[in-house]
C-alpha positions in Angstrom: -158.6 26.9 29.8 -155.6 28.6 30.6 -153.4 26.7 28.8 -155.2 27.6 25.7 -155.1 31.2 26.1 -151.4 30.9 26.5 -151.2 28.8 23.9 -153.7 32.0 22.1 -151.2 34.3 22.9 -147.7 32.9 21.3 -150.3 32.1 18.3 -150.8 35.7 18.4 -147.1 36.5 19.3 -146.3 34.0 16.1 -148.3 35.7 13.6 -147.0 39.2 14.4 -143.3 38.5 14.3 -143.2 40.8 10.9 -145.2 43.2 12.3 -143.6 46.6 10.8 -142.0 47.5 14.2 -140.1 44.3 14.3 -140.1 43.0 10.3 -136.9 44.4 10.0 -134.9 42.7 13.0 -136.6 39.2 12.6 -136.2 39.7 8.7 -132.8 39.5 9.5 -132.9 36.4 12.3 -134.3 34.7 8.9 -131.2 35.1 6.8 -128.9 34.4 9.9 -130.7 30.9 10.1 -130.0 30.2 6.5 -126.7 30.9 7.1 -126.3 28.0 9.4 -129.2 25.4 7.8 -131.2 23.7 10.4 -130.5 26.1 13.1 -132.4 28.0 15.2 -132.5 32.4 16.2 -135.4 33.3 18.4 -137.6 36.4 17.3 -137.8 39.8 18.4 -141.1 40.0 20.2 -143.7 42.7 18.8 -144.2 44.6 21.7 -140.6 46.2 20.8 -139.8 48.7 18.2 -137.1 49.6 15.8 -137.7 53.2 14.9 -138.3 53.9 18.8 -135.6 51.4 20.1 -132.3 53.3 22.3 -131.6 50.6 24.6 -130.2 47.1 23.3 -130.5 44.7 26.5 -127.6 42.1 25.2 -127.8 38.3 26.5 -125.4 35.4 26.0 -127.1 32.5 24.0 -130.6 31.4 23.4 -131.7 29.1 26.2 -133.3 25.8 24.7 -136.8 26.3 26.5 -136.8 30.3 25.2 -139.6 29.6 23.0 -139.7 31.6 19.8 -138.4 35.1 20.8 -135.8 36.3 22.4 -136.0 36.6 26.3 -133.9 37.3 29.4 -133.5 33.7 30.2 -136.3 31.5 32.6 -138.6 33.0 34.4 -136.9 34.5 37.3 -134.7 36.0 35.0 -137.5 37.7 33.3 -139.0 38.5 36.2 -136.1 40.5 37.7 -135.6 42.5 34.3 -139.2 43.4 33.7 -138.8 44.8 37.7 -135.9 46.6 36.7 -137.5 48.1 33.8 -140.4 49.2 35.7 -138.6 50.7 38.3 -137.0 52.7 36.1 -139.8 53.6 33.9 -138.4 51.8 30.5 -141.1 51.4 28.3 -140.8 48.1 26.0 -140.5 50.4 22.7 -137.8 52.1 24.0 -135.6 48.6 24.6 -134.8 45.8 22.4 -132.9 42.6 23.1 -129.7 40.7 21.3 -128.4 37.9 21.9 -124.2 37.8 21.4 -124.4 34.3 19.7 -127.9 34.2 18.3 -128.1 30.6 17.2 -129.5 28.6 19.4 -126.9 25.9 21.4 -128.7 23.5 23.1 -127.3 23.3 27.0 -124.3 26.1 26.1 -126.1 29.0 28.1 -123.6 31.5 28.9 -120.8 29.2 28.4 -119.9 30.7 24.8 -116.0 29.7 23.2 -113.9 32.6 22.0 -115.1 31.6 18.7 -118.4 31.8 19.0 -118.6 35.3 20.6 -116.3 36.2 17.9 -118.9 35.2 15.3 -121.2 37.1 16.7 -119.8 40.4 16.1 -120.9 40.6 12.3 -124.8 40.1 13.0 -124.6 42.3 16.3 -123.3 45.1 13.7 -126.2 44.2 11.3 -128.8 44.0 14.1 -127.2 48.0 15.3 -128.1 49.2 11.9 -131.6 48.3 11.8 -132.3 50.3 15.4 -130.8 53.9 14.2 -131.9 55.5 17.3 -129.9 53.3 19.7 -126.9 54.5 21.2 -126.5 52.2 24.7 -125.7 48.6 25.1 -126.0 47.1 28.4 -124.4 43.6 28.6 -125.5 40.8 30.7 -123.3 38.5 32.1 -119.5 37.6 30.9 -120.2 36.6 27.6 -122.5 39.3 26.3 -119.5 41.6 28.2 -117.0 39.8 26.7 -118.7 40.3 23.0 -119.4 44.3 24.0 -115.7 44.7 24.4 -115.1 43.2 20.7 -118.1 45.4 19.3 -116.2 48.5 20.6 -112.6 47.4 19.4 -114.4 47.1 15.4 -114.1 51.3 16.0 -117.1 51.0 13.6 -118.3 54.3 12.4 -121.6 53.7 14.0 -120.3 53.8 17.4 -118.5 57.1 17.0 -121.9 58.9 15.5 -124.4 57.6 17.9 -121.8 58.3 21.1 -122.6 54.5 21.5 -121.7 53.7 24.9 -121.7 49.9 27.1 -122.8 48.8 30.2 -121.4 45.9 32.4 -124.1 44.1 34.7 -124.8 40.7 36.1 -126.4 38.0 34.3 -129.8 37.6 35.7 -130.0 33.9 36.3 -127.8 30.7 37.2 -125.0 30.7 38.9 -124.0 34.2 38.0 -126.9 35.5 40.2 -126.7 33.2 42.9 -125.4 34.9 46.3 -127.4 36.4 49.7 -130.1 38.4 49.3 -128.2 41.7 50.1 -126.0 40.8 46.7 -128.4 40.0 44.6 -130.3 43.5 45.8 -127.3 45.1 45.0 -127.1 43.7 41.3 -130.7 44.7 40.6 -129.2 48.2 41.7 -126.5 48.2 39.3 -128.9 47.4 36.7 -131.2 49.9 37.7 -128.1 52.8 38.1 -127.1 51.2 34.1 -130.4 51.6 32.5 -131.1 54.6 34.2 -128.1 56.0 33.0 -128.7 54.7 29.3 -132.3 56.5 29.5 -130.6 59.8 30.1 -127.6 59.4 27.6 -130.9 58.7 25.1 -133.0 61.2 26.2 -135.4 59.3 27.7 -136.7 60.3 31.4 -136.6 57.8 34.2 -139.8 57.0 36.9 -140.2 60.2 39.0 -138.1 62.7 36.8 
């Protein structure tokens, strides 16, 4: 019974991916797939929202078991961002994730060439347009860093007008997260202090404010 009412759910998930909130975004992870037949760009889920978006939570690279939408990574890596966020008091409207390359490559996790982060510039600038209201990018992990650092350098006029500003944190999973439990407390922090920051840069209040 319970797998069916997980497998009820991504139906549900599934059949809301042009929801109004979203169309827009996974509108857009439709034409990025035709540019590259036969590929693969996971959804935005619907519990996000582009007119209320100001946070864009930036991975590296689709993981092969992601499922349909884009997500933090596996579970643990969820699980540690969703604590973030609720520790800070980020609603999911408020947040939307990205993924630097969004195509899907199979067993290339956070292990991204030069030219691939490169390509991934063009539909991170398409994706920004869609989210007006969104003025902070925090990055996760080298690659989504290494692909904020390129975003910044187009000296788009977007960037200027929205007073965009990045964040660098860890990745949340894999080897990048792997250390004693005093470190990895102290990355969760660092994510915690970027977020928070982003909510106040966006006008959004964090828990207990």
């Amino acid at each position: 019974m319970q797998s069916l009412a997980v497998e009820t759910q991504q139906e549900q998930l599934w059949n809301r991916r042009y929801d109004e909130n979203v169309s827009d975004v996974n509108q857009l992870c439709d034409a990025l797939k035709e540019l590259k037949p036969g590929s693969e760009v996971p959804y935005i889920d619907p519990m996000h929202d582009t007119d209320q978006c100001r946070i864009i939570s930036l991975f590296s690279s689709p993981a092969p078991d992601s499922g349909a939408f884009i997500s933090a990574g596996d579970h643990d890596s969820v699980t540690r961002l969703l604590g973030v966020h609720w520790q800070v008091g980020l609603r999911p409207e408020y947040v939307m994730p990205w993924n630097a390359y969004p195509w899907l490559v199979p067993g290339a996790e956070g292990k991204l060439t030069p030219a691939q982060i490169a390509e991934g510039v063009k539909p991170l600038l398409r994706f920004l347009a869609l989210v007006p209201r969104a003025s902070a990018l925090v990055a996760h992990g080298t690659e989504a860093q290494k692909l904020a650092n390129l975003f910044l350098k187009t000296e788009n006029r977007m960037i200027y007008r929205r007073g965009f500003k990045t964040y660098k944190v860890r990745a949340l999973s894999g080897r990048p997260f792997a250390g004693s439990p005093e470190k990895q407390q102290q990355w969760l922090d660092d994510m915690q202090a970027a977020y928070g920051d982003a909510m106040a840069r966006t006008g959004l209040p964090r828990r207990g404010q």
